[in-house]
C-alpha positions as CSV (number, residue, x, y, z in Angstrom):
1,X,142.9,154.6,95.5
2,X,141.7,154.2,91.9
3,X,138.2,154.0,91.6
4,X,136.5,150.8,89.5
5,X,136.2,150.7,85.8
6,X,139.3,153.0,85.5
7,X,140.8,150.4,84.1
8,X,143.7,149.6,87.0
9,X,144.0,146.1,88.1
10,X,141.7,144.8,90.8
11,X,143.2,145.7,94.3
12,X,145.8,143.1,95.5
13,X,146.6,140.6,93.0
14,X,143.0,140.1,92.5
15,X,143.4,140.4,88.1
16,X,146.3,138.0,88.6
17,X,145.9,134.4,87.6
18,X,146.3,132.3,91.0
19,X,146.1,129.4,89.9
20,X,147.9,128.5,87.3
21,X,151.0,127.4,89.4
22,X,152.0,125.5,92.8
23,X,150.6,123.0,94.6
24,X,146.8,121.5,92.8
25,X,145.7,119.9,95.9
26,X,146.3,122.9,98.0
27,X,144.1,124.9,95.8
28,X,141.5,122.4,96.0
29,X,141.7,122.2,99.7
30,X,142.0,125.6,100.5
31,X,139.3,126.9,98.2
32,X,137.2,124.2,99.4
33,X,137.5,124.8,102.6
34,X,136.8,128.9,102.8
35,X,133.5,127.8,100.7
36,X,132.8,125.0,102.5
37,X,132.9,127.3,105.8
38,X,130.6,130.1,104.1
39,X,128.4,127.0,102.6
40,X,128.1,125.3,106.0
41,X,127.0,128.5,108.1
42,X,124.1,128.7,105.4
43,X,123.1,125.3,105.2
44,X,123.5,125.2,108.9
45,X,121.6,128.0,109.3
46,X,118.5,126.5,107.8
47,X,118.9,123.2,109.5
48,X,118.6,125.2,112.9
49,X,115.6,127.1,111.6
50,X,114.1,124.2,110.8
51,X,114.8,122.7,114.1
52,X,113.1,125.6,115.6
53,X,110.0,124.6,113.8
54,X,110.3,121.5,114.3
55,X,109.8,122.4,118.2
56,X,106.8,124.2,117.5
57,X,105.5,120.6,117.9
58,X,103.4,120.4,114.3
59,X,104.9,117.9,111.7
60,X,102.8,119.7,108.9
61,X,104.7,123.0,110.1
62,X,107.7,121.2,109.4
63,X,106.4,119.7,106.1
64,X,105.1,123.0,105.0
65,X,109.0,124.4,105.3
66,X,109.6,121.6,103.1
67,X,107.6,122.3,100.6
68,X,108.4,126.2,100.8
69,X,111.9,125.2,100.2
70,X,111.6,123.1,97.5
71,X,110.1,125.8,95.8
72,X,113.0,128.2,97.0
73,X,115.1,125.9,94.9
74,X,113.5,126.8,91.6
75,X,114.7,130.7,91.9
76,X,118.0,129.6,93.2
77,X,118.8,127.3,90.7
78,X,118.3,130.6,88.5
79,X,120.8,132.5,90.6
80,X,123.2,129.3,90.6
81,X,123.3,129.6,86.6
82,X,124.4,133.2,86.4
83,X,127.0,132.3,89.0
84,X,128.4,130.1,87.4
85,X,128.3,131.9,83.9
86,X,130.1,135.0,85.9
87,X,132.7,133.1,87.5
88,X,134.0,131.2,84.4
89,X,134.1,134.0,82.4
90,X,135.5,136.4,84.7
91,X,138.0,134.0,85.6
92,X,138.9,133.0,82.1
93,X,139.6,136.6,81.7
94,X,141.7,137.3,84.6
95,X,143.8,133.7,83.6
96,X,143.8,135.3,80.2
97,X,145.6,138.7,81.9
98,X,142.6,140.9,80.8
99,X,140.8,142.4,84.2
100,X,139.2,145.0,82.3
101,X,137.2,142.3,80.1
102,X,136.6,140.6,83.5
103,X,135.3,143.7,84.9
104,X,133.0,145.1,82.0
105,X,131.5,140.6,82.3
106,X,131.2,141.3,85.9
107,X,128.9,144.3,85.5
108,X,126.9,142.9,83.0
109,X,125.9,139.7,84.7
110,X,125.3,142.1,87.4
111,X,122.6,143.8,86.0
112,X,121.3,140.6,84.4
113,X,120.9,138.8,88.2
114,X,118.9,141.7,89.2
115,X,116.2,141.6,86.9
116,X,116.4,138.1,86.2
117,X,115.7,137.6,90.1
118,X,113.1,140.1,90.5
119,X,111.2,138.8,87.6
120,X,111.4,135.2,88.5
121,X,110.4,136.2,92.0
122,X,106.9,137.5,91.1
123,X,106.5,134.7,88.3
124,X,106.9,132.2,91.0
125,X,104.5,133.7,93.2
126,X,101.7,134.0,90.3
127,X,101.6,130.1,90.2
128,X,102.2,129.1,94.5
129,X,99.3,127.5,94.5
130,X,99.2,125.0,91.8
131,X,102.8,124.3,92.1
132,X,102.5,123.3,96.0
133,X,99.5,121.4,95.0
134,X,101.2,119.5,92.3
135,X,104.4,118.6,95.0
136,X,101.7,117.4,97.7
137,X,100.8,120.0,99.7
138,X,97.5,120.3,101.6
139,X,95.3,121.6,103.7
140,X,97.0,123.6,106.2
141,X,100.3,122.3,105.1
142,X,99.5,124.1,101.7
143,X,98.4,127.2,103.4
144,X,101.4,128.2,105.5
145,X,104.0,127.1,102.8
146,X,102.0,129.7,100.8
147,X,102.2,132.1,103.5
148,X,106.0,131.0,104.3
149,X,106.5,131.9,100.0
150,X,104.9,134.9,100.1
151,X,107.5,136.5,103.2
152,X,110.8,135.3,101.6
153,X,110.5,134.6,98.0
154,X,110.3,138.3,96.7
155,X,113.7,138.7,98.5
156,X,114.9,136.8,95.7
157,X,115.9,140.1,94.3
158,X,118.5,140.9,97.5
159,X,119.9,136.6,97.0
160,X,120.9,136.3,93.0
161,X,123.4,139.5,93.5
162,X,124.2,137.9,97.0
163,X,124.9,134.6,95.0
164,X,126.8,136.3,92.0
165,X,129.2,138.2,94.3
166,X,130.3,135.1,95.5
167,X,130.6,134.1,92.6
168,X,132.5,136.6,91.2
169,X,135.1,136.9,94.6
170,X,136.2,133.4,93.9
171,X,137.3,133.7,90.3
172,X,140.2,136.2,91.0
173,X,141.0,133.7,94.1
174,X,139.4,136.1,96.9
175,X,138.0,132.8,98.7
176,X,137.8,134.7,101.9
177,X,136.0,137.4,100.8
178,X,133.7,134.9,99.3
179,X,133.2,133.3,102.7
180,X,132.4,136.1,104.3
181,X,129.2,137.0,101.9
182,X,127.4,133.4,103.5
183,X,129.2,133.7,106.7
184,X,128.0,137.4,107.5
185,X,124.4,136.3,106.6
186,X,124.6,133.5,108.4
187,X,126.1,134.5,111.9
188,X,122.6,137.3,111.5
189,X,119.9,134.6,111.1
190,X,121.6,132.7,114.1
191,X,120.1,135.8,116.6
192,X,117.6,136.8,114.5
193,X,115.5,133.6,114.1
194,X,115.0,132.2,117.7
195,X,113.8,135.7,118.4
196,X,111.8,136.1,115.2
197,X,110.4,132.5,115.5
198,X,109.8,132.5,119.6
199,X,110.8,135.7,121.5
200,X,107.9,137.7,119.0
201,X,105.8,134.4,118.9
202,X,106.0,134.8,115.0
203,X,106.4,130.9,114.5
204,X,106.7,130.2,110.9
205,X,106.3,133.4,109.3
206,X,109.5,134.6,111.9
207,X,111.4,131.9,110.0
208,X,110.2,133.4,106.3
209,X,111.6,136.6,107.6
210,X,114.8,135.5,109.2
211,X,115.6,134.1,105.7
212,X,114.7,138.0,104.2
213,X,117.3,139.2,107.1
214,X,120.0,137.0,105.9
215,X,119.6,137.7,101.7
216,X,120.0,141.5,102.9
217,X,123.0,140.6,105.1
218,X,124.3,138.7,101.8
219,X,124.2,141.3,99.3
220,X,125.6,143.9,101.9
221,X,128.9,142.0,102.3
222,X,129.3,141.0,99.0
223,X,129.0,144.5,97.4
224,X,131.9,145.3,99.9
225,X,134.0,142.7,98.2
226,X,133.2,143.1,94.7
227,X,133.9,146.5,95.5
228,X,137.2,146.2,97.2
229,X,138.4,144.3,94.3
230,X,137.1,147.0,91.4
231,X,135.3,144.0,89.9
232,X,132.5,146.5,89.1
233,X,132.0,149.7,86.8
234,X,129.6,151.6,86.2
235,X,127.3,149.6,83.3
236,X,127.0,150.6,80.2
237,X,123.7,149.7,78.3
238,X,125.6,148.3,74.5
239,X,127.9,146.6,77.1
240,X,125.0,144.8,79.2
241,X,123.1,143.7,76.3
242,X,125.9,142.9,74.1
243,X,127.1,140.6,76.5
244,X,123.7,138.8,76.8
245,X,124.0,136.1,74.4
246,X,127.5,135.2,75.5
247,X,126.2,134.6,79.0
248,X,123.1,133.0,78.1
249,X,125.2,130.6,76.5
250,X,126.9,129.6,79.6
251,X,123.9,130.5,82.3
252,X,120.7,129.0,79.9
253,X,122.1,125.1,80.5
254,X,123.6,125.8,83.8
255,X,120.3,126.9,85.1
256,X,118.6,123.3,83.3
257,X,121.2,121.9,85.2
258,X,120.5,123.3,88.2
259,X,116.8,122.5,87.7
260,X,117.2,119.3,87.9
261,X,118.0,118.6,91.1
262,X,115.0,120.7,91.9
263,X,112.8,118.7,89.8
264,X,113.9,115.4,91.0
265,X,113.2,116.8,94.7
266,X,109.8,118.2,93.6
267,X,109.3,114.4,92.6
268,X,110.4,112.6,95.7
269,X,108.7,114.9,97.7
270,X,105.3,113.9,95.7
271,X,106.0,110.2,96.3
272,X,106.5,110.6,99.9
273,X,103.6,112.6,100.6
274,X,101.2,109.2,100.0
275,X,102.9,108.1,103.3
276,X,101.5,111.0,105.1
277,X,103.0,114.3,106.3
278,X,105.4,112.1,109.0
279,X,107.0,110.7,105.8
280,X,107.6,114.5,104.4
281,X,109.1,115.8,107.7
282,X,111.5,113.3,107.9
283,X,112.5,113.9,104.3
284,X,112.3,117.7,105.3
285,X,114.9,117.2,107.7
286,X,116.9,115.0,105.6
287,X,116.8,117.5,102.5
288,X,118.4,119.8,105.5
289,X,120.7,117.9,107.2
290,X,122.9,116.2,103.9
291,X,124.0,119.3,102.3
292,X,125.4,120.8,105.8
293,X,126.9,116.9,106.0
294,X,128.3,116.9,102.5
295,X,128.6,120.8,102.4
296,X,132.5,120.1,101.6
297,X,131.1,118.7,97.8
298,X,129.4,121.7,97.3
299,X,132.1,124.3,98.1
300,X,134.5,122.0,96.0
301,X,132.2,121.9,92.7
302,X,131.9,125.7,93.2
303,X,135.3,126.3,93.8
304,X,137.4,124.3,91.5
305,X,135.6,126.1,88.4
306,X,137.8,129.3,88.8
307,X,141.2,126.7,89.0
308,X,140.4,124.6,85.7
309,X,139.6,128.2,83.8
310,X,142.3,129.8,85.0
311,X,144.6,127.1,83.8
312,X,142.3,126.7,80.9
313,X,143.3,130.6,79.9
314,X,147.0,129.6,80.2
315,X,146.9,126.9,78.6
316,X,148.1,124.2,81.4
317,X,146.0,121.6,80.4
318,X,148.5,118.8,82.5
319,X,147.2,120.7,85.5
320,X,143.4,120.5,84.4
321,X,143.5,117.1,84.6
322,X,145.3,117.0,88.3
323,X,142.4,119.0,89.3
324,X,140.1,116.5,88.3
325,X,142.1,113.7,90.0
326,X,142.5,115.6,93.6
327,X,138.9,116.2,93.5
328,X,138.5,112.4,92.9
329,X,140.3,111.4,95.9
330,X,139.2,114.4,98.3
331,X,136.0,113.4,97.3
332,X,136.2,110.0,98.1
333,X,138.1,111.0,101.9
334,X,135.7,113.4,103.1
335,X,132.5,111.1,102.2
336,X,133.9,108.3,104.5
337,X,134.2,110.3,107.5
338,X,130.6,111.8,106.8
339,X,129.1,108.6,106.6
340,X,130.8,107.3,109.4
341,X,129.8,110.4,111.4
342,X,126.3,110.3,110.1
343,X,125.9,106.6,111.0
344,X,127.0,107.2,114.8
345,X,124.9,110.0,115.5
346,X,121.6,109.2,113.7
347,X,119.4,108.0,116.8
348,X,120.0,111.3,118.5
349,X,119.8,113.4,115.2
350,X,116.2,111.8,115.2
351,X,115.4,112.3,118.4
352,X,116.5,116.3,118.0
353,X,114.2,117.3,115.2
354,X,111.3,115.3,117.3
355,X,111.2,112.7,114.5
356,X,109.2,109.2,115.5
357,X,108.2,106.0,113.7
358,X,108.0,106.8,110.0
359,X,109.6,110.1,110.0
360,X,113.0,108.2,112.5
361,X,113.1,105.5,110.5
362,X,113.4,107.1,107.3
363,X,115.8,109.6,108.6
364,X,118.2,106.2,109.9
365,X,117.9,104.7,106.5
366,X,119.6,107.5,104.9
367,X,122.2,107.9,107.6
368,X,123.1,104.4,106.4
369,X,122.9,104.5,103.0
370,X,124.5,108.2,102.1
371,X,128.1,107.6,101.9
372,X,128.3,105.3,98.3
373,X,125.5,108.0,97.1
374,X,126.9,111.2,97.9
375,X,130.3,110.0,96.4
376,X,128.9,109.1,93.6
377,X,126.6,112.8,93.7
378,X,129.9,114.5,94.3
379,X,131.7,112.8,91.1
380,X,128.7,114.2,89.1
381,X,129.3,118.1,91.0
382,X,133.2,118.0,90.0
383,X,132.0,117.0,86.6
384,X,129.5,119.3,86.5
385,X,132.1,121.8,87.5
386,X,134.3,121.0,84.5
387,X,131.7,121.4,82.1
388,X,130.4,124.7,82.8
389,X,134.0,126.5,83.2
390,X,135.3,124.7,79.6
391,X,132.7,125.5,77.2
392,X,130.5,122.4,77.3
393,X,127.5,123.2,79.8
394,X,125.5,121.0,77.6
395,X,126.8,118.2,78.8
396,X,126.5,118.9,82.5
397,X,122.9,119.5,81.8
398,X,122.4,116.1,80.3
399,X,123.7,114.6,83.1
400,X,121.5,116.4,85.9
401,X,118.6,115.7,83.7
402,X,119.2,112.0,83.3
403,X,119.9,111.5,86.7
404,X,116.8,113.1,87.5
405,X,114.0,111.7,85.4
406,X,115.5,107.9,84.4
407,X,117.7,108.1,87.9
408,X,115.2,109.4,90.2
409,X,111.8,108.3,88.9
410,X,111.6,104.9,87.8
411,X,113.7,103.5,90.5
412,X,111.8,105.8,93.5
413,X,108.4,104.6,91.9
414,X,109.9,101.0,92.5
415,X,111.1,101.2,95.8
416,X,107.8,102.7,97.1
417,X,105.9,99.9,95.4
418,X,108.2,97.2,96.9
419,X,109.8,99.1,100.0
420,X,107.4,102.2,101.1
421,X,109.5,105.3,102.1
422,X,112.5,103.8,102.5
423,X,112.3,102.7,98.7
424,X,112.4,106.2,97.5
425,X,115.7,107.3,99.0
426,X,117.1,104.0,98.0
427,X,115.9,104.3,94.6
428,X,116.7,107.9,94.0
429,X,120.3,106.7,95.4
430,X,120.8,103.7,92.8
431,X,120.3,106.3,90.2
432,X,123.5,108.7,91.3
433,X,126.2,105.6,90.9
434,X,125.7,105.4,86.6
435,X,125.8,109.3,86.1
436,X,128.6,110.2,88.6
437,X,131.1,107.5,86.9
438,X,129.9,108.4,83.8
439,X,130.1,112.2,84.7
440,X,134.0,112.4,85.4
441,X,134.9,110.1,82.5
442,X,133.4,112.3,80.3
443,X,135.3,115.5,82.1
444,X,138.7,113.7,81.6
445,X,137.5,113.1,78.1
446,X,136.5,116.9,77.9
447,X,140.1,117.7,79.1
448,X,141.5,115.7,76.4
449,X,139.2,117.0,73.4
450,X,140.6,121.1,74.3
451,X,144.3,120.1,74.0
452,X,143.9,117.4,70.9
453,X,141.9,120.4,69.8
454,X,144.6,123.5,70.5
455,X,147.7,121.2,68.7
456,X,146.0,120.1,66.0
457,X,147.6,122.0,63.0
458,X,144.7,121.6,60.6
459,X,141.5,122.9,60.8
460,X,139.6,125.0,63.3
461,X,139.1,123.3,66.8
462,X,135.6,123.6,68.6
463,X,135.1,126.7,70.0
464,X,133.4,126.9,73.4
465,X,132.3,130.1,74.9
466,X,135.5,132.2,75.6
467,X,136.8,135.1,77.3
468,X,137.9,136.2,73.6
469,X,134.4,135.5,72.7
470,X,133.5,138.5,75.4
471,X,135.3,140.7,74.0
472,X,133.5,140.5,70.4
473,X,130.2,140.1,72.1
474,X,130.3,144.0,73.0
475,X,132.2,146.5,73.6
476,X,135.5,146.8,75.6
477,X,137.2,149.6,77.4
478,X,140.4,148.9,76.3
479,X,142.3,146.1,74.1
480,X,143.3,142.7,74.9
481,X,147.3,142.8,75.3
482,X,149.7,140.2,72.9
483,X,150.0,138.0,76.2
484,X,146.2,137.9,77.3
485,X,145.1,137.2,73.8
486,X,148.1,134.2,72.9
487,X,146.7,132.9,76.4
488,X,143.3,133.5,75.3
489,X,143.4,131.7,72.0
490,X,145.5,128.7,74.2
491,X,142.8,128.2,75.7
492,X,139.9,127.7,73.3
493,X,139.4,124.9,71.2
């Protein structure tokens, strides 16, 4: 078996370009639903630790979590941008027919996640305090969030390569593989936190460490993939910093994207906490339960990037938009039957987590009120999607940002004023209908502006980062064939 960076393609058909013919929605679907499984034993995961703590019978344990996790989100937002800037490049490259320029991105990116995680790690941890103060955190609520930060966040080092493989697995198509890396992790933390948590009688700090468990299990399984699909060689120094600025182009505005959300959740959970730590548990629990619920939104955003640049790299711009359309409508079917399931089951949801007055009330409110918000939250994903695999990452990072300083703070200072608790999910909602219609126009209109921009005869079309642009970034270990390149050149505008 050739070993990696020798230049042979990836094993099985991993440099060939999946998806760049047959059936759209069964691409969607099935891509969806490998990442939706991995996605959903994570998510699920958490939502079972925190229902372990949440039977330690101490709402500001369960608060605390909250506020942990909130700052969690700032480091993975980090890893989430060099994801993304991995998997559209790599998969531009392999739709372009070049795995060896896939494989030399791969192993750059690699090395950036690793030091980019380790140094964000112990940045975060420098500045706990004032940043759990400035979210709400108190008293003993601030202390074992602190506590809970100090146990998992360094292991932020083991998640961003964890993340990346994933990343990585799913642009050559390996959706499997890519299920695994979340699964593996997952299926550990399911043994290891009840005992961690309540066989040791470690209570909170045996959840910080489950989460450590399952970031090892991560980056064990994805190394196997990666490796079992030579997406890796050995890095080379003019390579890994030659190919800095071309990811930075793609990772800097998918990580402001990805802040966003964090922001606007920093900002509710401020709001809420002047309705006392009840108010933040059930917001806790809510922050938990919605992405396991809606998971299927998440895997799809993740998983359509490597389809729209594959097809971008060949050129099938016809097929782009179909992409954009199936995710429309699978959107639109999944979010019904959520919000249908959600609305059934919220009394005994409450009544699981040990949620009362505040805390169950505000948990049925959302149950009620998530279906029009997470279909208009998972129009703004599949745009987000589009822009960060075609070049225009800016755009994607407008969006997040407007939706969460004009869409999330005005209206959530509003509905507390007029509506207490309830007023802040109902505000924060209002604010996802305007950007998620306006996000997926603008990716049709995206679509559009690459074909006008590859037929027009005169004059140099808009040029997005590229897989060609790789190439010139640093050096490669071999040369672009006649096809890759044509399909290469297709595919910028």
């Amino acid at each position: 078996m050739p070993e990696a960076g020798t230049g042979a393609v990836p094993h099985r058909d991993g440099g060939a370009a999946r998806f760049v013919s047959g059936s759209i929605l069964r691409h969607v679907v099935v891509m969806s639903a490998t990442g939706s499984v991995g996605l959903m034993a994570i998510f699920a995961v958490d939502l079972l630790s925190l229902f372990y703590v949440s039977k330690l019978g101490d709402p500001a344990l369960t608060a605390a979590v909250g506020f942990a996790s909130i700052v969690q989100f700032f480091a993975i937002a980090f890893n989430i941008g060099l994801m993304i800037a991995a998997g559209a490049l790599v998969s531009r490259a392999i739709g372009a027919n070049d795995p060896a320029d896939a494989r030399r991105i791969a192993t750059s990116v690699t090395v950036h996640c690793v030091i980019a995680s380790a140094l964000l790690a112990a940045l975060l941890l420098t500045v706990l305090d004032p940043l759990l103060s400035a979210i709400g955190a108190e008293g003993h609520t601030l202390d074992v969030a602190r506590r809970y930060l100090w146990i998992s966040l360094p292991s932020n080092v083991l998640l961003g390569p964890g993340m990346l493989f994933t990343g990585l697995l799913r642009a050559v198509g390996a959706a499997r593989e890519a299920m695994y890396v979340t699964l593996g992790g997952a299926v550990i933390t399911v043994f290891v936190d009840p005992l961690l948590i309540f066989g040791l009688g470690l209570g909170v700090d045996g959840a910080a460490l489950a989460v450590c468990v399952a970031r090892i299990t991560f980056v064990a399984v994805g190394w196997i993939g990666v490796r079992r699909y030579r997406l890796l060689e050995a890095p080379r120094l003019t390579a890994v910093l030659g190919d800095l600025p071309l990811v930075t182009r793609i990772a800097g505005p998918a990580v402001l994207t990805n802040l966003a959300p964090s922001i606007a959740s920093a900002f509710v959970a401020h709001a809420l906490s002047g309705f006392g730590p009840p108010a933040i548990a059930g917001n806790v629990v809510i922050e938990r339960l919605a992405p396991v619920a809606f998971c299927g939104l998440f895997a799809m955003s993740g998983s359509i990037g490597p389809i729209l640049g594959q097809n971008w790299g060949a050129g099938r711009f016809d097929r782009m938009r179909g992409v954009l359309r199936v995710g429309a409508a699978v959107t639109a079917l999944y979010v019904v039957v959520v919000w249908l399931l959600l609305a059934l089951a919220r009394a005994p949801l409450a009544g699981a987590f040990e949620l009362q007055g505040v805390a169950a009330d505000l948990f049925a409110f959302f149950c009620l009120v998530s279906g029009p918000v997470w279909f208009f939250n998972g129009l703004l994903f599949l745009a987000n999607a589009a822009f960060n695999n075609l070049g225009f990452p800016f755009l994607s990072t407008l969006l997040n940002w407007g939706r969460a300083t004009v869409g999330t703070v005005p209206p959530a200072l509003l509905g507390a004023a007029w509506y207490g608790p309830e007023g802040v999910i109902a505000g924060t909602g209002l604010g996802s209908i305007a950007f998620g219609v306006a996000g997926l126009a603008l990716a049709f209109r995206t679509v559009g502006r690459l074909e006008r921009g590859m037929s027009l005869a005169a004059g140099p079309a808009p040029e997005p980062p590229s897989a060609d642009a790789a190439v010139q970034a640093a050096p490669a270990s071999g040369m672009i064939g006649a096809v890759g390149k044509a399909n290469v050149e297709a595919g910028t505008s």
